[in-house]
PLY file of the C-alpha trace (Angstrom):
ply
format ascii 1.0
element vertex 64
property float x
property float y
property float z
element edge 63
property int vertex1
property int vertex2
end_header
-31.32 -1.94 -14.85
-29.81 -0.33 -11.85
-28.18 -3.32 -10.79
-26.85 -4.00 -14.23
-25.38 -0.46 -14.04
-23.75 -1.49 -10.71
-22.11 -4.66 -11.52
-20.38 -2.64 -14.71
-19.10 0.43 -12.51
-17.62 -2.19 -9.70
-16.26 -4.24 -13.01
-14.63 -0.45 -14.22
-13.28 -0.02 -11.11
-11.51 -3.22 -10.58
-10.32 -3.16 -14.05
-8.70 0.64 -13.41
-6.64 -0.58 -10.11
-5.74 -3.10 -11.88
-4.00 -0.75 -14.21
-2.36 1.05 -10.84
-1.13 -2.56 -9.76
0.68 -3.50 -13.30
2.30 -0.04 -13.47
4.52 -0.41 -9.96
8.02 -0.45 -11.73
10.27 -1.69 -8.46
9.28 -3.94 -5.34
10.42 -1.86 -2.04
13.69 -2.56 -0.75
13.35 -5.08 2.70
14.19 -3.45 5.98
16.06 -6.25 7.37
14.73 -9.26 8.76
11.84 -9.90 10.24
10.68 -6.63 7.63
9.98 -7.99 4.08
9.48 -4.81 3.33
6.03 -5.64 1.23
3.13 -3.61 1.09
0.00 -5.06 3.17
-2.79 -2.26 2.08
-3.18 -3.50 -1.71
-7.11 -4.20 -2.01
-7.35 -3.74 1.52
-10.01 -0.63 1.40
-11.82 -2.28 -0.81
-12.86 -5.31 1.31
-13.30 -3.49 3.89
-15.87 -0.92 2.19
-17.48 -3.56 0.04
-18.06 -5.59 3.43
-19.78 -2.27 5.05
-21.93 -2.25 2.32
-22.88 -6.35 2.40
-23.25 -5.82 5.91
-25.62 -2.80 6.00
-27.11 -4.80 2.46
-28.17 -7.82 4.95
-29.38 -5.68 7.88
-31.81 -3.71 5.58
-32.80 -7.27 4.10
-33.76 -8.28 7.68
-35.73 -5.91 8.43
-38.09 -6.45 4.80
0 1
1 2
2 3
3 4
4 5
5 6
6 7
7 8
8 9
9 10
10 11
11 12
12 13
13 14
14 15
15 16
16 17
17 18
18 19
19 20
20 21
21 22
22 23
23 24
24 25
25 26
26 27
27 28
28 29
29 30
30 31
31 32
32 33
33 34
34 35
35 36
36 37
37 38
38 39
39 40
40 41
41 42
42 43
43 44
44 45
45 46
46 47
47 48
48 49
49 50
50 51
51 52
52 53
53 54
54 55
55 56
56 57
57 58
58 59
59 60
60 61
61 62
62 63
């Protein structure tokens, strides 16, 4: 049940930035070149946190 519960608030949250992501009106102006001027972060944070979390999910595993 708790994983069920999980899986639906990581689904809710992927469904809300996608919200954020659709409701950017203008891409940012380049810099010049060499500077395309796009963002990198994007889903950035997320990877990295949900790859903490595989990563301490695997060490805990080991030890079991």
């Amino acid at each position: 049940m708790k994983s069920k519960f999980n899986i639906l608030m990581l689904g809710f949250c992927f469904m809300l930035n996608s919200f954020k992501a659709f409701a950017i009106s203008d891409p940012p102006v380049p810099m010049g070149p060499g500077h395309p001027g796009l963002p990198i972060g994007g889903l950035l944070p997320y990877l990295i946190i949900s790859g903490v979390f595989y990563g301490i999910y695997e060490l805990r595993k080991k030890r079991d």
